[in-house]
C-alpha positions as a Markdown table, in Angstrom:
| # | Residue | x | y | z |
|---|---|---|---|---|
| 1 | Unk | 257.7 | 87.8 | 279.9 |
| 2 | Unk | 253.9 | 88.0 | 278.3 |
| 3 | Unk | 251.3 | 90.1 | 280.8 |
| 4 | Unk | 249.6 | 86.9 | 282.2 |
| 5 | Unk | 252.6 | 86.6 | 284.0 |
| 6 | Unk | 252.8 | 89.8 | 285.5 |
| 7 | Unk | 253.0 | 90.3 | 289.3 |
| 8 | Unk | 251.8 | 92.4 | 291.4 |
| 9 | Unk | 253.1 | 93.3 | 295.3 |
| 10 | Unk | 250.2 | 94.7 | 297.0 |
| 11 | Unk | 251.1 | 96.3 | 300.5 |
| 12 | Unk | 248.3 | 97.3 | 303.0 |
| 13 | Unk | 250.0 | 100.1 | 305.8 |
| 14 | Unk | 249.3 | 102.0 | 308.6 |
| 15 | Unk | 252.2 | 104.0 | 310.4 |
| 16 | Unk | 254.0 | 100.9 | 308.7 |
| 17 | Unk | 257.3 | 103.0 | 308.8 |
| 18 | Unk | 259.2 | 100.8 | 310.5 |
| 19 | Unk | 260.0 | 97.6 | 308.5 |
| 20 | Unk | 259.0 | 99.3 | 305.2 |
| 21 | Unk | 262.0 | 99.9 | 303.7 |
| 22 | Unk | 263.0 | 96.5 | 304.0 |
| 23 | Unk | 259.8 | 95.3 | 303.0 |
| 24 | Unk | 259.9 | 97.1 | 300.0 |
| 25 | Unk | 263.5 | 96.1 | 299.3 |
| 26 | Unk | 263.0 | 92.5 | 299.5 |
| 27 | Unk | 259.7 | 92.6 | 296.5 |
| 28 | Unk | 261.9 | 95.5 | 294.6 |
| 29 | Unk | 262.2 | 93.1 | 291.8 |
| 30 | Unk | 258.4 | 92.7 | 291.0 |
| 31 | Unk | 256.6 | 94.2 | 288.2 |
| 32 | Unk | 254.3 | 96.3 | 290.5 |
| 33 | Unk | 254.2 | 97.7 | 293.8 |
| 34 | Unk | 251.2 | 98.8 | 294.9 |
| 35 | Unk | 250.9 | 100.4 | 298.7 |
| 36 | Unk | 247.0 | 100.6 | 299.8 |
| 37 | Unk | 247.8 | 103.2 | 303.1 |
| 38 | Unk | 245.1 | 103.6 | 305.5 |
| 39 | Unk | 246.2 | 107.6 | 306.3 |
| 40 | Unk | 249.4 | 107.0 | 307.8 |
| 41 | Unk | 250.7 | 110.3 | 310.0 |
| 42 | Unk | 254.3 | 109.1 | 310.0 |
| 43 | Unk | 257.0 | 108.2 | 307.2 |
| 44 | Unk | 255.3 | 105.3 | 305.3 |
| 45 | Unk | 254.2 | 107.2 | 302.0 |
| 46 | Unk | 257.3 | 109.2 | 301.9 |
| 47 | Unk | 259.5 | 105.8 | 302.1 |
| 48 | Unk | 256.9 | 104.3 | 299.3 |
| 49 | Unk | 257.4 | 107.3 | 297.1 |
| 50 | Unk | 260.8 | 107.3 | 297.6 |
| 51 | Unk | 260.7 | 103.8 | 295.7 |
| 52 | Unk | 258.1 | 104.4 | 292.9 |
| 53 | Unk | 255.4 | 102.6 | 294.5 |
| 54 | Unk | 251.5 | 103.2 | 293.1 |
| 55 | Unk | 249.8 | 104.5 | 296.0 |
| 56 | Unk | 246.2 | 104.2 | 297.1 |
| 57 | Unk | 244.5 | 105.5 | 299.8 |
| 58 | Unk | 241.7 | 103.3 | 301.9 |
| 59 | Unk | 239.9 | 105.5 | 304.7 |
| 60 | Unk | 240.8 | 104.4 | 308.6 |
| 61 | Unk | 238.1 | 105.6 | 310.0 |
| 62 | Unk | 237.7 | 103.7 | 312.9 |
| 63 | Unk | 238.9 | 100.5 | 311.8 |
| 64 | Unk | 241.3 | 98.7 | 313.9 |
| 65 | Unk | 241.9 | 95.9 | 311.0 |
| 66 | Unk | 243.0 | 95.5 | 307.8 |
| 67 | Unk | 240.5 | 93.2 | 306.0 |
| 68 | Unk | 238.2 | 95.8 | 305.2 |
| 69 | Unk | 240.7 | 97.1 | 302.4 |
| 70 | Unk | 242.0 | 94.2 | 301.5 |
| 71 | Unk | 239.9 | 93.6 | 298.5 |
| 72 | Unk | 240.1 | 97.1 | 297.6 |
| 73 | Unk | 244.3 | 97.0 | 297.3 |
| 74 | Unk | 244.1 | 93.8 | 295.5 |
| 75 | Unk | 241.5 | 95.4 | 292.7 |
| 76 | Unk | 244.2 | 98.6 | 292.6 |
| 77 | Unk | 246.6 | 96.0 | 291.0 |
| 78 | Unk | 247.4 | 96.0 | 287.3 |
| 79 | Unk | 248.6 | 92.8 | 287.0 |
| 80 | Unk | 247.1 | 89.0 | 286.7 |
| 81 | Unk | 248.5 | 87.7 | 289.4 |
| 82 | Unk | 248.9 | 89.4 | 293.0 |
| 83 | Unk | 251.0 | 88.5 | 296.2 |
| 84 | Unk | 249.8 | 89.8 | 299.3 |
| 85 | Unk | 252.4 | 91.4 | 301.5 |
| 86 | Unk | 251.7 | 92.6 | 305.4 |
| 87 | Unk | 254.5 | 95.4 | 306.2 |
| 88 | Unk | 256.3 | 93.6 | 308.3 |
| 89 | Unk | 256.6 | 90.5 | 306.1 |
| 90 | Unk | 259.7 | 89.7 | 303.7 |
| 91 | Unk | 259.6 | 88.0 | 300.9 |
| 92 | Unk | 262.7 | 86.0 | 300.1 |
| 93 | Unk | 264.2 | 85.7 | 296.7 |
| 94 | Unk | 263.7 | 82.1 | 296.6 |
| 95 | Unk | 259.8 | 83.0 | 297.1 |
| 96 | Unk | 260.1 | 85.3 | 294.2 |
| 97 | Unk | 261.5 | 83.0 | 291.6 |
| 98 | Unk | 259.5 | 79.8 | 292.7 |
| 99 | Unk | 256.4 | 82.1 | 291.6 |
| 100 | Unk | 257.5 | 83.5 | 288.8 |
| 101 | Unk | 257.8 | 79.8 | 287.8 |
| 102 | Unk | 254.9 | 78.5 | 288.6 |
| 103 | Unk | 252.8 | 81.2 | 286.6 |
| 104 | Unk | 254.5 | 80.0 | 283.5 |
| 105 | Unk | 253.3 | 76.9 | 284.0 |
| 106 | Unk | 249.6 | 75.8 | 282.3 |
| 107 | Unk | 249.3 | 74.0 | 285.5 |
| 108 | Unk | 249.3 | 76.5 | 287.8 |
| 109 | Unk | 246.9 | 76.9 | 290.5 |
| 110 | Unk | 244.9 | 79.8 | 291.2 |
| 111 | Unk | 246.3 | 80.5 | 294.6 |
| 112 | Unk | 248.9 | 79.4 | 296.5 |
| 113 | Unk | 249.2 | 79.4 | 300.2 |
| 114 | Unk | 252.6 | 80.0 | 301.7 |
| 115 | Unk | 254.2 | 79.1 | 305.1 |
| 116 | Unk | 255.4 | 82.0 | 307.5 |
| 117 | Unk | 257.9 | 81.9 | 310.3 |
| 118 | Unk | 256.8 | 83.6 | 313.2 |
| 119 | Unk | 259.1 | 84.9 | 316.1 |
| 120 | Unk | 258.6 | 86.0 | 319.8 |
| 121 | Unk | 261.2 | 87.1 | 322.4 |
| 122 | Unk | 263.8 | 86.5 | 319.5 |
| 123 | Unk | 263.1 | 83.1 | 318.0 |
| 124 | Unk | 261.2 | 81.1 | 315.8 |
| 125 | Unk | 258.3 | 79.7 | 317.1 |
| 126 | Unk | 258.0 | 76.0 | 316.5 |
| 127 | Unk | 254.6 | 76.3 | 317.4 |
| 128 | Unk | 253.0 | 79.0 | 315.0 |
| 129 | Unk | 254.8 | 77.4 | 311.6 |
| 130 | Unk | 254.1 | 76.4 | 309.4 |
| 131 | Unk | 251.3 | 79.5 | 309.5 |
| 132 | Unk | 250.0 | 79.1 | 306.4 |
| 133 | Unk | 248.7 | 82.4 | 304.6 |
| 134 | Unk | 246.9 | 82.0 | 301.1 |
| 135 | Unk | 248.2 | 85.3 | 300.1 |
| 136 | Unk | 249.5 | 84.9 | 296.2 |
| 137 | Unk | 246.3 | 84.9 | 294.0 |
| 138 | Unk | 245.0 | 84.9 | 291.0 |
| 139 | Unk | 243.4 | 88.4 | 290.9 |
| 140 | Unk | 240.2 | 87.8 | 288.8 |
| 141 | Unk | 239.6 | 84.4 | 290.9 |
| 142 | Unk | 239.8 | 85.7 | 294.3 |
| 143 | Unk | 237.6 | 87.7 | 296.8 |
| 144 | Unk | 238.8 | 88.7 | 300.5 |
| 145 | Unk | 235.9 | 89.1 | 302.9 |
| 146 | Unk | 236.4 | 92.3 | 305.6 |
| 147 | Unk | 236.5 | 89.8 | 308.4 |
| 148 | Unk | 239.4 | 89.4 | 311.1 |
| 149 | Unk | 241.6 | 86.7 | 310.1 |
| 150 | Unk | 240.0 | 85.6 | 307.1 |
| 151 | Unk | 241.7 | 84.2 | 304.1 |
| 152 | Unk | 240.3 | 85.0 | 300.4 |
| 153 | Unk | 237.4 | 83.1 | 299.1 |
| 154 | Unk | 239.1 | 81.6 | 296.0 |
| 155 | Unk | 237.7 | 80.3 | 292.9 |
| 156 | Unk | 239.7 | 77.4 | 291.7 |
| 157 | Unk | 242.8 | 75.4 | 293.0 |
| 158 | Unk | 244.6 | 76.1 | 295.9 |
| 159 | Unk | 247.8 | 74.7 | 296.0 |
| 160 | Unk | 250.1 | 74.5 | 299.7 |
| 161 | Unk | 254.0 | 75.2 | 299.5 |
| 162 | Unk | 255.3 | 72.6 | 301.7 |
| 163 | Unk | 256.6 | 73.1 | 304.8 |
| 164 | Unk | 259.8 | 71.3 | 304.4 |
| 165 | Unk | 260.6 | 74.5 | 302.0 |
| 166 | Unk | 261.4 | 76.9 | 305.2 |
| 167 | Unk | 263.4 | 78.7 | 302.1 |
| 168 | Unk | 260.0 | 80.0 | 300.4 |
| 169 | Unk | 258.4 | 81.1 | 303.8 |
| 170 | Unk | 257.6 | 84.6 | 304.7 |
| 171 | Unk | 259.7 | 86.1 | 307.6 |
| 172 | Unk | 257.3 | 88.1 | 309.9 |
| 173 | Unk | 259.8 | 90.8 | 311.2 |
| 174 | Unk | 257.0 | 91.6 | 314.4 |
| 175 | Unk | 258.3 | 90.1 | 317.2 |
| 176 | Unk | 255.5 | 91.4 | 319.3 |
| 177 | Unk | 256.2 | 91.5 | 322.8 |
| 178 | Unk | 253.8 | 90.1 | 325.5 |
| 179 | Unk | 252.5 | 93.4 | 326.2 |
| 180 | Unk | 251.8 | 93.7 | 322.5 |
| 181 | Unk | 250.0 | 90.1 | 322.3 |
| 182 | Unk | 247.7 | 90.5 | 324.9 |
| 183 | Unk | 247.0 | 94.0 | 323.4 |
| 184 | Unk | 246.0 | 92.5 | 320.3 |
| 185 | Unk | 244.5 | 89.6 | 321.8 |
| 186 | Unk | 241.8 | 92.0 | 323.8 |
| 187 | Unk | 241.4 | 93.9 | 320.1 |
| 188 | Unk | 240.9 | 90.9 | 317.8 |
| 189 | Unk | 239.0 | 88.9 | 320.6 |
| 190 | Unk | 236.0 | 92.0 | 320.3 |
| 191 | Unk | 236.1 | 91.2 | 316.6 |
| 192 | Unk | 235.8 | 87.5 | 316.8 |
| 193 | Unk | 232.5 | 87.2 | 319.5 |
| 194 | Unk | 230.3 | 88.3 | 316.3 |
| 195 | Unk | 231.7 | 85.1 | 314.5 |
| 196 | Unk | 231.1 | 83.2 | 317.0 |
| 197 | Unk | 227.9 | 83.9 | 318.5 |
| 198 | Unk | 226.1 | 80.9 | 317.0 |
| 199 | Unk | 228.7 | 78.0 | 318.8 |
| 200 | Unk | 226.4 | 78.9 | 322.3 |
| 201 | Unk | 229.5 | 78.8 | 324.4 |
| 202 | Unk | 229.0 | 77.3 | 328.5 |
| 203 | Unk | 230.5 | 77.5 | 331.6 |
| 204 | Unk | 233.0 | 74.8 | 330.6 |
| 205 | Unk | 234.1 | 76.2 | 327.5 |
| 206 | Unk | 236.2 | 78.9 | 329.7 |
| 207 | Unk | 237.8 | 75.9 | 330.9 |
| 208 | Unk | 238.1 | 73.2 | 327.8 |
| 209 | Unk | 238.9 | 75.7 | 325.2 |
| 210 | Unk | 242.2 | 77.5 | 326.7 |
| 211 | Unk | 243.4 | 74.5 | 327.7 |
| 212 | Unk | 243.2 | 72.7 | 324.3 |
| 213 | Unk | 244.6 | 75.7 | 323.3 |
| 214 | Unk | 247.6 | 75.6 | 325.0 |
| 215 | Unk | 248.0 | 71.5 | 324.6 |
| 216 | Unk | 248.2 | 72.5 | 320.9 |
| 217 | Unk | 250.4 | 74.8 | 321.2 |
| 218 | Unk | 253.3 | 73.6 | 323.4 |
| 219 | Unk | 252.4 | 70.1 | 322.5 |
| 220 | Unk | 251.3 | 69.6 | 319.5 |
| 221 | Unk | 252.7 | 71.9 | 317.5 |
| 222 | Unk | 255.8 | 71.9 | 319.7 |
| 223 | Unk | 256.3 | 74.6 | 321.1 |
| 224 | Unk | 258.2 | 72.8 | 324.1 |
| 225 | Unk | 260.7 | 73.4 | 322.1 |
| 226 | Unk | 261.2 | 76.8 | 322.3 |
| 227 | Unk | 261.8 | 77.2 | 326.1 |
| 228 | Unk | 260.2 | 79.3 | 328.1 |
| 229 | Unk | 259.4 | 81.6 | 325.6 |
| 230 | Unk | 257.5 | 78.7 | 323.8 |
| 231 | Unk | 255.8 | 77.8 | 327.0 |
| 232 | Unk | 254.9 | 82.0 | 327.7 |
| 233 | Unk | 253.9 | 81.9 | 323.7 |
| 234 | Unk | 251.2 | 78.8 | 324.2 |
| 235 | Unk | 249.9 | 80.5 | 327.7 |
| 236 | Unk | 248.9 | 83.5 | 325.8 |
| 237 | Unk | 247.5 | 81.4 | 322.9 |
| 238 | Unk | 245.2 | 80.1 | 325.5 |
| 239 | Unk | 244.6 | 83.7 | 326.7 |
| 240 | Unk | 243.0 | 84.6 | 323.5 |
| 241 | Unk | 240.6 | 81.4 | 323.9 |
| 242 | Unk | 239.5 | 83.0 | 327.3 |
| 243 | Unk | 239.1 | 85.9 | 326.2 |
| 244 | Unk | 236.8 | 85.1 | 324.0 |
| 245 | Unk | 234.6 | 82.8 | 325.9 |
| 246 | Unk | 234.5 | 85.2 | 328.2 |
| 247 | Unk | 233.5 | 87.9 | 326.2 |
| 248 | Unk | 230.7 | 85.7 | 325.0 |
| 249 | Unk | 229.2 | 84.8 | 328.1 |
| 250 | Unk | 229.6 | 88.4 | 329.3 |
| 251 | Unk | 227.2 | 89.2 | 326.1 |
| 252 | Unk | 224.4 | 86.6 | 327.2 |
| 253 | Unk | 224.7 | 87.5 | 330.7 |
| 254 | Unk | 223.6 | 91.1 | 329.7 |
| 255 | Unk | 221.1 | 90.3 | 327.2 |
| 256 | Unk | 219.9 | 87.7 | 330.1 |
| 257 | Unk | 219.2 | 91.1 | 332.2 |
């Protein structure tokens, strides 16, 4: 293998002790390993020294996301190509070879966006796959803004794994429970009313926009199949949506006087 086909696993953590190891097990077999920690306090460098991994160090400070070091992991990598790994994300072996494939080709795109399966109460949610993440990336062609939930600005051809290929998908080992996604739906909703300031929300928008959400969710995307724990998954979905709107009108209210 020449060094344009080099790639690099690039790992942001945070007290990430408890899927690491199997994290790390699962992209063993790339040429790099790269662990961007944010000042864990528990196990997680210990476990990424334990296998070898080139470590970096981001501040926390108060940061309750992981964008804002995004861009500064991927720049730590040696290699031309980088695949972007949350720590509680596998990557399956099929994944692996598929890309070390595709950079041999001349044809290959400059990123590639990848489907996730997504789980809750024990079960994959029909209704958050195919989840697409642009995560393996050209490094020189990409740039990640430190926004909440935003995918890197790329320079060039993006090209979708389909979704038929459940074989190539990430398995997101979270599971949150619903105590931990209405936890994270109050923390991500603060960081999304900046970004959404301009869309000049109304009264009705606590209404129409939660309940889209949740059509979507348990219809749409099909989460009726899942049970009950699809139809708790797309109520919560449309929790976030309130939240939000909420949040937004709580802003003009108080600016109002």
């Amino acid at each position: 293998m020449n060094d344009t086909q080099r790639i690099s696993v690039v790992i942001n953590t945070y007290n990430a002790e408890q899927h690491l190891k199997a994290v790390i097990e699962a992209v063993k077999d790339f040429d790099e390993i790269v662990i961007c920690d944010m000042e864990s306090t528990d196990e997680t460098l210990n476990i990424a020294r334990s296998y070898g991994c080139k470590i970096v160090t981001f501040p926390k400070g108060n940061l309750r996301i992981v964008e804002p070091a995004r861009q500064f992991a991927i720049d730590k990598a040696s290699s031309p190509w980088v695949l972007v790994v949350d720590a509680d994300e596998i990557v399956p072996a099929e994944l692996r070879h598929y890309l070390y494939n595709m950079v041999k080709q001349s044809t290959c795109p400059d990123a590639i966006a990848i489907p996730r399966k997504n789980y809750f109460m024990g079960r994959m949610m029909h209704s958050s796959y195919p989840d697409y993440i642009v995560r393996f990336l050209r490094r020189d062609k990409c740039t990640w803004p430190p926004i909440i939930h935003s995918s890197p600005k790329v320079e060039g051809r993006i090209l979708k794994i389909p979704a038929s290929r459940m074989d190539l998908a990430f398995e997101h080992l979270a599971n949150d429970s619903v105590a931990d996604i209405i936890r994270k739906n109050n923390t991500y909703s603060d960081y999304e009313v900046p970004r959404r300031r301009k869309k000049n929300y109304g009264f009705l928008a606590l209404f129409y926009r939660p309940l889209f959400r949740f059509f979507k969710s348990y219809f749409i995307k099909r989460g009726c199949l899942d049970g009950i724990p699809g139809l708790i998954h797309a109520v919560l979905d449309a929790d976030y949506q309130f939240y939000i709107v909420a949040k937004l009108l709580e802003e003009k209210q108080n600016k109002q006087g």
